[in-house]
C-alpha positions as CSV (number, residue, x, y, z in Angstrom):
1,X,-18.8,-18.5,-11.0
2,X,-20.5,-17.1,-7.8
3,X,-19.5,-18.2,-4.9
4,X,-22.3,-19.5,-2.2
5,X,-22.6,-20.2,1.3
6,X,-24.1,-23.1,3.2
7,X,-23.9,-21.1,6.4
8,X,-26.9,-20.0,8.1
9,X,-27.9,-16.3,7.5
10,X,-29.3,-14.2,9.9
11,X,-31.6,-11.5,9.7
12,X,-30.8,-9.4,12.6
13,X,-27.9,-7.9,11.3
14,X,-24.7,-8.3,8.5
15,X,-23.1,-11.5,7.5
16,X,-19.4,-11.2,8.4
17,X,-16.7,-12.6,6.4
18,X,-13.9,-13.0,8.7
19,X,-10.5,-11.9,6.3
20,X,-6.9,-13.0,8.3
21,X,-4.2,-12.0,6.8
22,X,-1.2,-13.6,7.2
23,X,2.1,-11.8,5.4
24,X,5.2,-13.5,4.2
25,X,8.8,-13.7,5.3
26,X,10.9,-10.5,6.0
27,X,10.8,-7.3,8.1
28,X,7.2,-7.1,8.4
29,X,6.2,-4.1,10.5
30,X,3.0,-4.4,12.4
31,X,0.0,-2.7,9.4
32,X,2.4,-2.9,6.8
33,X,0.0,-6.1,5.2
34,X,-3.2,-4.8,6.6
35,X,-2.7,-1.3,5.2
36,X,-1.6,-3.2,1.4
37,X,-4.4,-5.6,1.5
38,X,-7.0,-3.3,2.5
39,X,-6.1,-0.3,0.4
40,X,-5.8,-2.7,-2.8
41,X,-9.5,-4.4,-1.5
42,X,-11.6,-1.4,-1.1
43,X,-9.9,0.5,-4.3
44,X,-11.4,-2.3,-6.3
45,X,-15.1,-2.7,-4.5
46,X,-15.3,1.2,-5.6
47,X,-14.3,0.0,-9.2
48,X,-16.6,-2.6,-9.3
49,X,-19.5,-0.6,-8.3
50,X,-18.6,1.4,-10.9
51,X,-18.5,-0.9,-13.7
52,X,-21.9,-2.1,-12.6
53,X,-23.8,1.1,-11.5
54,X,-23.8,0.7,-7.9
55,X,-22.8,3.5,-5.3
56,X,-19.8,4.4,-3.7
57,X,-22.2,5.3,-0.4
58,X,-23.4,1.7,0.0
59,X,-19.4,0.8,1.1
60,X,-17.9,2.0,5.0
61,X,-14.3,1.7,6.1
62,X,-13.3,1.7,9.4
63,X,-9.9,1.1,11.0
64,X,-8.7,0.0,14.0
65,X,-4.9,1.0,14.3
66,X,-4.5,-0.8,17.8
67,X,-6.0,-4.0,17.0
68,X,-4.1,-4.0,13.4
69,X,-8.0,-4.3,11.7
70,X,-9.9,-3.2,9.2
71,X,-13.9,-3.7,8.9
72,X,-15.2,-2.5,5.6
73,X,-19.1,-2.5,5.5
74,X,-21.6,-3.2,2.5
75,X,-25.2,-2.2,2.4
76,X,-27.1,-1.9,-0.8
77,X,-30.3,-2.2,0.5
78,X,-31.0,-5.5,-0.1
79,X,-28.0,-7.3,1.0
80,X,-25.7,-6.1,4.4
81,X,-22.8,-7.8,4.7
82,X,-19.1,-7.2,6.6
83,X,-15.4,-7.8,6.2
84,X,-13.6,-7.7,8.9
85,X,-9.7,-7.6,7.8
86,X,-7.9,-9.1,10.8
87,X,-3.9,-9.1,10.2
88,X,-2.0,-11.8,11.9
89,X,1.5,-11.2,12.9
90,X,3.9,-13.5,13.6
91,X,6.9,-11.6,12.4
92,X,8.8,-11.0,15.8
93,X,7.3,-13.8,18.2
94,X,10.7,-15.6,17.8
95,X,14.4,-14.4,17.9
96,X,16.2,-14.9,14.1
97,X,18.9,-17.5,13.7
98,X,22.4,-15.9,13.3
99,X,23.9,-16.1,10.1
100,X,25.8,-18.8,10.4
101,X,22.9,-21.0,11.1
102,X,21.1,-20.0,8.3
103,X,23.5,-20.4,5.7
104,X,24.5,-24.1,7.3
105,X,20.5,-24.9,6.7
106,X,20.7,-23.7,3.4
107,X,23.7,-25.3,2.2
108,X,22.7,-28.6,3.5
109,X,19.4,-28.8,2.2
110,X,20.2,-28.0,-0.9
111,X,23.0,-30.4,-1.0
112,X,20.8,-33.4,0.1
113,X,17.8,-32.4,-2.2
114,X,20.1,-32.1,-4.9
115,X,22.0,-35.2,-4.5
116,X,19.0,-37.4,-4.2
117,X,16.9,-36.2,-6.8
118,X,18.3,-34.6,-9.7
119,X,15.2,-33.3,-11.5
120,X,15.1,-29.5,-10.8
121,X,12.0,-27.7,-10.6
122,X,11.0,-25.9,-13.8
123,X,10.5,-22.3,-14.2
124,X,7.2,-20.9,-15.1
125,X,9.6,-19.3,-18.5
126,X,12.0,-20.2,-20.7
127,X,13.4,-16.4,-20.4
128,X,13.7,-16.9,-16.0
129,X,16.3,-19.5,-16.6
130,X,18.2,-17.2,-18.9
131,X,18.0,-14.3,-16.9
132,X,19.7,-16.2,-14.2
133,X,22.5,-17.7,-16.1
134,X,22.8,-13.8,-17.5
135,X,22.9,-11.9,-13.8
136,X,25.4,-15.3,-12.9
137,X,27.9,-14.5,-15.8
138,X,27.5,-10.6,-15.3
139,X,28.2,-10.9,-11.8
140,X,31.4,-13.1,-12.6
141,X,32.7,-10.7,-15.2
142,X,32.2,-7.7,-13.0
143,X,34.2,-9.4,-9.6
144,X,36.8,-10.4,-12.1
145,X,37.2,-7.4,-13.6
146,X,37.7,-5.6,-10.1
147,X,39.8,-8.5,-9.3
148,X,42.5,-8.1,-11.6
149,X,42.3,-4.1,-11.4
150,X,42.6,-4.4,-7.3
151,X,45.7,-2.6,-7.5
152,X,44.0,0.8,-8.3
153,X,43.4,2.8,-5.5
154,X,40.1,3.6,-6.7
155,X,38.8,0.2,-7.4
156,X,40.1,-0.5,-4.2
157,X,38.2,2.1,-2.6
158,X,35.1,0.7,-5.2
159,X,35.5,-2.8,-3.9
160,X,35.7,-2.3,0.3
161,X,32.5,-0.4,0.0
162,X,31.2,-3.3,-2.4
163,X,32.0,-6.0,0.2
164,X,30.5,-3.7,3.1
165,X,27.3,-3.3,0.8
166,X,27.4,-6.9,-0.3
167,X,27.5,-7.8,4.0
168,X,24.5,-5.9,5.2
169,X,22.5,-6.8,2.1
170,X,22.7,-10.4,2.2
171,X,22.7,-11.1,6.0
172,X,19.5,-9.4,5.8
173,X,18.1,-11.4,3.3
174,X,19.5,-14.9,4.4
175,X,18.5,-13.6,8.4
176,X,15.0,-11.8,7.6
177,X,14.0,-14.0,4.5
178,X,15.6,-17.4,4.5
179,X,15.6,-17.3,8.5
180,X,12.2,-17.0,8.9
181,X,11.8,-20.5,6.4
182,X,14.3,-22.0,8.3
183,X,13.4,-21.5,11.3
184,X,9.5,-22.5,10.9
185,X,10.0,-25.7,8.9
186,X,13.6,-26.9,11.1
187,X,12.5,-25.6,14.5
188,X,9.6,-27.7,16.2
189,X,9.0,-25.3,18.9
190,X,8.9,-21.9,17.0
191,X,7.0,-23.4,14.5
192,X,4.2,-24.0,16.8
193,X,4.9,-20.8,18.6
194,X,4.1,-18.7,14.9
195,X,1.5,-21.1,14.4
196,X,-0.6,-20.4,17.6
197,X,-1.2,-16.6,16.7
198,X,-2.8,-17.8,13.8
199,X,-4.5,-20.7,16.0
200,X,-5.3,-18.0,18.5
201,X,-6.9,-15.6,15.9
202,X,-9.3,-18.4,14.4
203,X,-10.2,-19.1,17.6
204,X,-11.4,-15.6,18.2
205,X,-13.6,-15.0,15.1
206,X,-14.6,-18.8,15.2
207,X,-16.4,-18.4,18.9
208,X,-17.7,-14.9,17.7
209,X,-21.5,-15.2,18.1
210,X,-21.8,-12.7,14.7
211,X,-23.2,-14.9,11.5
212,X,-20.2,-15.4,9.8
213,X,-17.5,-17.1,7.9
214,X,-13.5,-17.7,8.1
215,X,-11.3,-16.3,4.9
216,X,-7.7,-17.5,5.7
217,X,-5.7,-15.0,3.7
218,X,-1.7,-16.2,3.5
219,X,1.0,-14.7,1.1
220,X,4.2,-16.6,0.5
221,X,5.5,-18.4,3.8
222,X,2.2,-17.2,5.4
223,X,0.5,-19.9,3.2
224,X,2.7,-22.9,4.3
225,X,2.0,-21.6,8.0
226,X,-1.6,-21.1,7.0
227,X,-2.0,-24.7,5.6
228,X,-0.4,-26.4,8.5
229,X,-2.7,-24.7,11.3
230,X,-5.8,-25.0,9.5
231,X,-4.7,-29.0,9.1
232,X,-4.0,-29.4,12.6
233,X,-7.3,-28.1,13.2
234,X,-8.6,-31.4,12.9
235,X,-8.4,-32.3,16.5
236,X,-10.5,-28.5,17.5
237,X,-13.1,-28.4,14.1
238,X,-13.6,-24.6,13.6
239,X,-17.4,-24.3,13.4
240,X,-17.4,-21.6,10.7
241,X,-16.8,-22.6,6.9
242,X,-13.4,-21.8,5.9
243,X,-12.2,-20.4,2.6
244,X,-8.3,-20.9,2.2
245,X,-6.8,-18.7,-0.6
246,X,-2.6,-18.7,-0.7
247,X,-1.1,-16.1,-2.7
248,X,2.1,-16.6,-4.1
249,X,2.6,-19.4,-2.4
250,X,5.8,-21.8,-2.8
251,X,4.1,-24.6,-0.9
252,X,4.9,-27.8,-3.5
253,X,8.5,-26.1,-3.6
254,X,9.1,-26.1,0.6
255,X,7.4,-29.8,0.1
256,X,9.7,-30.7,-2.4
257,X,13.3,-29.6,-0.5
258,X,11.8,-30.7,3.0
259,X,10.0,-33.8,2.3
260,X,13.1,-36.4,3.5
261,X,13.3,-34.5,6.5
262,X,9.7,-33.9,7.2
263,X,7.5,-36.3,5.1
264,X,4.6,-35.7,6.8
265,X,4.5,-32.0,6.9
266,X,2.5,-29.5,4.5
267,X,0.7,-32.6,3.1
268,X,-1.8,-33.7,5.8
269,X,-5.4,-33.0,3.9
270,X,-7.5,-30.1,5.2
271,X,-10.4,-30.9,7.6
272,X,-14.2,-30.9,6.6
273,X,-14.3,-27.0,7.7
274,X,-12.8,-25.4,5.2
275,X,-14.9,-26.0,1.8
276,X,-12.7,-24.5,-0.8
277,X,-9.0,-23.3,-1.3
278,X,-8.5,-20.6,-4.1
279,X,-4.6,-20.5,-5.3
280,X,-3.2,-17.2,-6.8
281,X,-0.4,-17.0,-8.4
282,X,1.5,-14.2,-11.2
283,X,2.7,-15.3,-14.4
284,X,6.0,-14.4,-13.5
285,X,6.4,-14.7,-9.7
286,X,9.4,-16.8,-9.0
287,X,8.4,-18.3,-5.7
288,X,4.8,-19.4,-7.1
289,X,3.7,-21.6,-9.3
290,X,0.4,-23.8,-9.9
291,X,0.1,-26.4,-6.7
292,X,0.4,-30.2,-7.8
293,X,1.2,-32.1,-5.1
294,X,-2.0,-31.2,-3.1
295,X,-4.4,-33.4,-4.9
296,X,-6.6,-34.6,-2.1
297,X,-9.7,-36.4,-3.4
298,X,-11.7,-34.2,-1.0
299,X,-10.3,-31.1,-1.5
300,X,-8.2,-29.5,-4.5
301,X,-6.5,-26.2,-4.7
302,X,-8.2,-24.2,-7.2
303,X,-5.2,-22.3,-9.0
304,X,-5.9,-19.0,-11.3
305,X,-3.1,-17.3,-12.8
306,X,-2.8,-13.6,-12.7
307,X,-0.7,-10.7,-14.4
308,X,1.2,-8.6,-12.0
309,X,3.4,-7.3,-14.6
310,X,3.3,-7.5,-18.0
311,X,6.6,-8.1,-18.6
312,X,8.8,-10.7,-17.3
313,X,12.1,-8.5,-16.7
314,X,10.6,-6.0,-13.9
315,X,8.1,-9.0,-13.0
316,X,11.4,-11.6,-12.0
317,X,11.8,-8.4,-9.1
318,X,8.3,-7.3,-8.1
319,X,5.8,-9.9,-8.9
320,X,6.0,-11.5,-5.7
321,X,4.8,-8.7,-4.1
322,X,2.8,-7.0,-5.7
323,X,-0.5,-8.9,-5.6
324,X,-2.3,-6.9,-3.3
325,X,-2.4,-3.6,-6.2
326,X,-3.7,-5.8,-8.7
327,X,-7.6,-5.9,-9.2
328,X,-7.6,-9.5,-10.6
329,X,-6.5,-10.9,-7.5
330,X,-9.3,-8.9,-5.5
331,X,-12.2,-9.8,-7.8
332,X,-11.1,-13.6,-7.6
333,X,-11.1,-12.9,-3.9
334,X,-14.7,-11.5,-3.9
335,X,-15.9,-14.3,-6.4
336,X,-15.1,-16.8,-3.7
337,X,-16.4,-14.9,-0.4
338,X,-18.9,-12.2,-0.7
339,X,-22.5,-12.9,-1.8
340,X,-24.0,-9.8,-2.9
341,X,-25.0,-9.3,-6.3
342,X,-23.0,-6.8,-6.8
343,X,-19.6,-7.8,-4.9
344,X,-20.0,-11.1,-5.3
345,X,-20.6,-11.5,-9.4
346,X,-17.9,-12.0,-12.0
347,X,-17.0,-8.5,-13.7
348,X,-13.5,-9.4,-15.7
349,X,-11.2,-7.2,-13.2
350,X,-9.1,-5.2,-15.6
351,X,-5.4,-5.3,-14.8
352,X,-3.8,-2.5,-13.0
353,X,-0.5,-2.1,-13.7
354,X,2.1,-0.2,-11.2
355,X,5.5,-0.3,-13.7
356,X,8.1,2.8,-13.9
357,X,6.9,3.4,-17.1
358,X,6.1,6.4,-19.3
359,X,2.1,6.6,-20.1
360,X,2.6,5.5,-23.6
361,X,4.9,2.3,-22.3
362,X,1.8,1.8,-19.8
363,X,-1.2,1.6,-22.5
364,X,0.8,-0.8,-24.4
365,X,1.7,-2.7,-21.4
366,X,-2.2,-3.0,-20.3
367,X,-2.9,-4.1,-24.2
368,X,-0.5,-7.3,-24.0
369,X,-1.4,-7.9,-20.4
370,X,-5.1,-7.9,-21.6
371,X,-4.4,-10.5,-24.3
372,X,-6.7,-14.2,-23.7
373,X,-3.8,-15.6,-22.4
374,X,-4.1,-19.1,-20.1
375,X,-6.1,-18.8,-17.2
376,X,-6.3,-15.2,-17.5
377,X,-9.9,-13.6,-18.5
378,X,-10.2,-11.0,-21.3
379,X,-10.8,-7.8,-20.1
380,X,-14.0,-6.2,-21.0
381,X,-14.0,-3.0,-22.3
382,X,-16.2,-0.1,-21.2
């Protein structure tokens, strides 16, 4: 399907699809998403003007290190158009939550989800589930193996720079990764404070005399921050169409443990400005899934699987982020924004596989990742 435009086009110069990009939870350093994105984008355009004759010459990046942006122009001749990759960074506009907090909001939201509705959420595979119960009983062997040979000076030694270890790593997870949730969906103010650089940023390209459109790019958390800005938007309508496209997104899952305490929010239907909403999600992402609650009769997500790794094993640890190298995700992200013929057309992105595999492991990978299976389009050969 090719994605068209009601927007007026002018003749004087490109149309400019307006790309924000809004990363997930964690360290995030200022680039780190823009530099991802845009390396994984422009890799592809030069592999699908390959796979359909067209020149590497009609395609221009430039990059603006200051302003944390990327513009990447098109010109074939007959069509000129623009993407202008605009990150939005909300990683350190709010001091973290000591650990204490955060493990307190865990705990009890857990607890009360669990105790009032006992129907857990079902894992995209059998084999997740098992994994888990595996790493769980590995884990409790191992600490009670230690355990009863504590006596050792050398597991002693083994164990003190365990429990160090153990310290760092998880306060950074439960501050950087499970703070950042907590603090967006249990903290009014913050929460509009992350939500106003995206606010801020839409305002920008919106009032930006270029012909144009809005792409709201958001991975992970950045899609429930996404989702609730460009609702709120109903009381300032944007006056540029909106495409919203989440990416690995764990939106019905943040609904699902929130929605006693906050009923009302990441469920509010989109407004009028933003015609379609593309969700992409890997076979074996753990935070993702396909969207169901959002079934507005207006507007419905549009959900497409895709295969970050072929295997579910290394894909339970790096499918979440690893959607950006993976050219299925960019060609679904060009089907729905650019217009060209060349950009714009449906082309069966092969899979690109980044596993620590030998060559031989990574030709038979490709193979079964290339298989017709659901939602995912056969890969055409050369």
């Amino acid at each position: 399907m090719e994605a068209t435009s009601s927007a007026p086009r002018s003749t004087d110069g490109p149309f400019r699809h307006n790309i924000l990009l809004v990363h997930g939870v964690g360290e995030q350093a200022r680039g780190d998403s823009l530099a991802g994105f845009t390396n994984g984008l422009y890799d592809y355009m030069h592999v699908k003007l390959d796979r359909q004759d067209g020149k590497h010459d009609w395609l221009h990046l430039d990059v603006d290190a200051k302003d944390a942006s990327a513009t990447i122009q098109y010109d074939d001749g007959a069509t000129r158009e623009e993407f202008y990759i605009k990150e939005v960074w909300w990683a350190k506009v709010f001091k973290p939550y000591p650990l204490t907090k955060v493990l307190v909001w865990l705990v009890s939201t857990m607890v009360g989800r669990f105790t009032k509705d006992r129907r857990w959420r079902s894992f995209q595979e059998p084999a997740a589930l098992a994994l888990v119960v595996a790493l769980a009983a590995l884990g409790l062997v191992g600490f009670g193996t230690l355990w009863l040979l504590q006596n050792v000076p050398q597991v002693r030694t083994l164990m003190n720079s365990l429990q160090v270890w153990l310290q760092k790593r998880m306060s950074a997870l439960l501050v950087g990764v499970v703070g950042d949730v907590t603090i967006f969906t249990s903290d009014l103010y913050y929460a509009d404070v992350i939500r106003v650089v995206l606010e801020q940023e839409l305002a920008a390209v919106d009032a930006d005399p270029v012909d144009g459109d809005i792409t709201v790019v958001a991975h992970s958390q950045g899609s429930f921050i996404s989702y609730e800005t460009l609702a709120r938007s109903y009381r300032q309508p944007l006056k540029k169409e909106v495409t919203f496209v989440s990416v690995g997104s764990p939106l019905d899952k943040i609904w699902w443990f929130l929605k006693e305490r906050h009923r009302y929010r990441f469920v509010n239907p989109l407004p009028p400005s933003v015609k379609r909403w593309l969700n992409i999600y890997s076979r074996y992402d753990l935070v993702a899934d396909r969207l169901h609650t959002y079934d507005h009769p207006r507007l419905k997500p549009d959900n497409r699987l895709v295969t970050n790794s072929a295997f579910f094993l290394p894909g339970y640890f790096r499918d979440h982020s690893a959607y950006w190298s993976n050219y299925q995700v960019m060609e679904l992200l060009l089907e729905h924004v650019a217009t060209s013929q060349y950009l714009g057309k449906r082309d069966d992105a092969p899979v690109r596989l980044t596993e620590l595999f030998t060559p031989i492991m990574q030709a038979q990978m490709v193979k079964l990742a290339n298989l017709p299976l659901p939602g995912l389009t056969r890969v055409r050969k050369k």
